[in-house]
N, C-alpha and C positions, 0 to 999 in steps of 0.2 A: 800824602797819599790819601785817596780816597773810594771808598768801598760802599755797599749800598745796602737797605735791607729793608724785606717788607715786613709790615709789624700790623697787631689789632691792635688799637688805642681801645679802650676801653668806655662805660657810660658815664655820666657825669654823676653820680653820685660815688660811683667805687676810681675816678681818678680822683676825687674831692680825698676819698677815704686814706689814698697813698701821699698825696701831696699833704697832707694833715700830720701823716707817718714820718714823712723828711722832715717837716716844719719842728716835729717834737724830739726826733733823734739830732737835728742840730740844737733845738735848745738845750736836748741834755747833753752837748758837747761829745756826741757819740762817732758822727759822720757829717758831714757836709753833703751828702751824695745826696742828691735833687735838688735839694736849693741854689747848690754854685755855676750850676749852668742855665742862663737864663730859657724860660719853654719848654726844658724838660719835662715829659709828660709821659707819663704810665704806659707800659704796654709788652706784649708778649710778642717777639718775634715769630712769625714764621715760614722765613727761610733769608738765607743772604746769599750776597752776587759780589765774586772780587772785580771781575770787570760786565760791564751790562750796556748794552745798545740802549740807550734809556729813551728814543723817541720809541721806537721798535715795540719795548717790553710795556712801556705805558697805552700804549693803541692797545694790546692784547688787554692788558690789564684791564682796561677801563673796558671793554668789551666784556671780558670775562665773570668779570664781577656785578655787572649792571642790575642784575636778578638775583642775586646771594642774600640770604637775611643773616640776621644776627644771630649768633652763637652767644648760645647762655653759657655762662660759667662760674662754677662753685668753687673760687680759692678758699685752701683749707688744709694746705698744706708748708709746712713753717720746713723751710729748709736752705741747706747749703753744700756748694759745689765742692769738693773736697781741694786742700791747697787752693783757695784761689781769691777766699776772702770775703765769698760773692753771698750775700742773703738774700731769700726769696722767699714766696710767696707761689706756688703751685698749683693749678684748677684741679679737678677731678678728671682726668682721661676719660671723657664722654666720648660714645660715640660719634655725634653731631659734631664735634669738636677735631676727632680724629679726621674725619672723613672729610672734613673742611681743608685739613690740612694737605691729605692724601690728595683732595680734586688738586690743589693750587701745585703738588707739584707733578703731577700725573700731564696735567694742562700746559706747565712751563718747564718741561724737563729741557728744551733745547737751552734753555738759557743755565742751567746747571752744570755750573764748570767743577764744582771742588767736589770730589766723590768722598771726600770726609765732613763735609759740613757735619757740622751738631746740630744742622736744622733738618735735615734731609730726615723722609719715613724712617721709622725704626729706629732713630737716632736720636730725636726730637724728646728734650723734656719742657715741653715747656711752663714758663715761670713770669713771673712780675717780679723785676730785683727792686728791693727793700736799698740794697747798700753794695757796694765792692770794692776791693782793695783795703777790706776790713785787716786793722792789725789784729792778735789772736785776743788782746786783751777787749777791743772797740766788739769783736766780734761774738764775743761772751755779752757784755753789756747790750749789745743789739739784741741779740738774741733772748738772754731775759727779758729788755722791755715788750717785744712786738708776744713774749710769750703770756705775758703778765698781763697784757692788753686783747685778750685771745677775742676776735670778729670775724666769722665764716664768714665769707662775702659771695653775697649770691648776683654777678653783675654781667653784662654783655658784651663781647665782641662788639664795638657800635660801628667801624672805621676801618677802612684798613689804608696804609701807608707807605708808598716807597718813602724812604730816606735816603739820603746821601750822609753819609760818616765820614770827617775828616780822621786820620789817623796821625798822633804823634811821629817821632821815630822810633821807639817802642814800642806801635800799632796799640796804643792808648786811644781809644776814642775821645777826642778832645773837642769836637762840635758835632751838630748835625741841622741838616736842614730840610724838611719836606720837600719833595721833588713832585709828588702828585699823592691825591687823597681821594677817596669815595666810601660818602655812606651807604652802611650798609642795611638792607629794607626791614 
């Protein structure tokens, strides 16, 4: 099965800083999570499409966004989803940041089919995952290390991206593959 999602990939210094973050949480045999999928690459969702007209939403898209600049963001926030295993890394809810989100789904409500997304306004935390499917003990040792290593990170929105996500049969994200991309000014 496959499901879609648009994401900000972040600037090349603060995706350097999280791929550095995977690199040292699998050397300390913590998690594998970034390193075992190949191009895996940093980034805050925001919003997903269980099914999407993808020529359709790609012309709007790329339309939409042609004039958008980048969104600064201050992760500084060390957290986790309760039950779920998942650690992250948090921006500060700017306004510039909200409002970015609010335009893209104000602009693309027709394509909004799941009235519970966790990305929709109001709902949306969004995050940079560090790690998921953390066991409780892998998820203690993450947590110490990225706490022990404390870096505000002051970085930008630079990108934004549909993806296409294959899903296991446990709706495990198991690949993903860019479907369209544009910088943003």
């Amino acid at each position: 099965m496959y499901v879609y999602a648009l994401v900000g990939y972040l600037d090349y210094e603060t995706e350097e800083y999280f791929k550095n973050l995977w690199k040292d949480l699998s050397e300390n045999n913590i998690t594998q999570y970034g390193v075992d999928k190949k191009g895996m690459r940093p980034h805050i969702t925001i919003a997903d499409y269980d099914k999407l007209d993808v020529d359709k939403f790609v012309g709007v898209l790329n339309e939409f966004y042609k004039n958008k600049s980048k969104i600064n963001i201050d992760l500084n926030i060390l957290g986790t989803f309760i039950n779920t295993g998942t650690l992250f890394l948090a921006p500060t809810l700017s306004t510039q940041l909200l409002q970015f989100h609010r335009s893209h789904h104000d602009h693309f409500k027709a394509f909004n089919e799941d009235e519970k997304s966790f990305y929709l306004p109001g709902m949306w935390n969004p995050h940079c995952t560090i790690a998921s499917r953390l066991s409780e003990d892998n998820m203690v040792q993450a947590f110490m290390y990225c706490k022990s290593n404390p870096n505000k990170i002051y970085g930008k929105l630079n990108e934004i991206a549909l993806i296409e996500i294959k899903l296991n049969d446990k709706s495990i994200a198991i690949e993903d593959r860019i479907v369209f991309s544009k910088n943003l000014n």
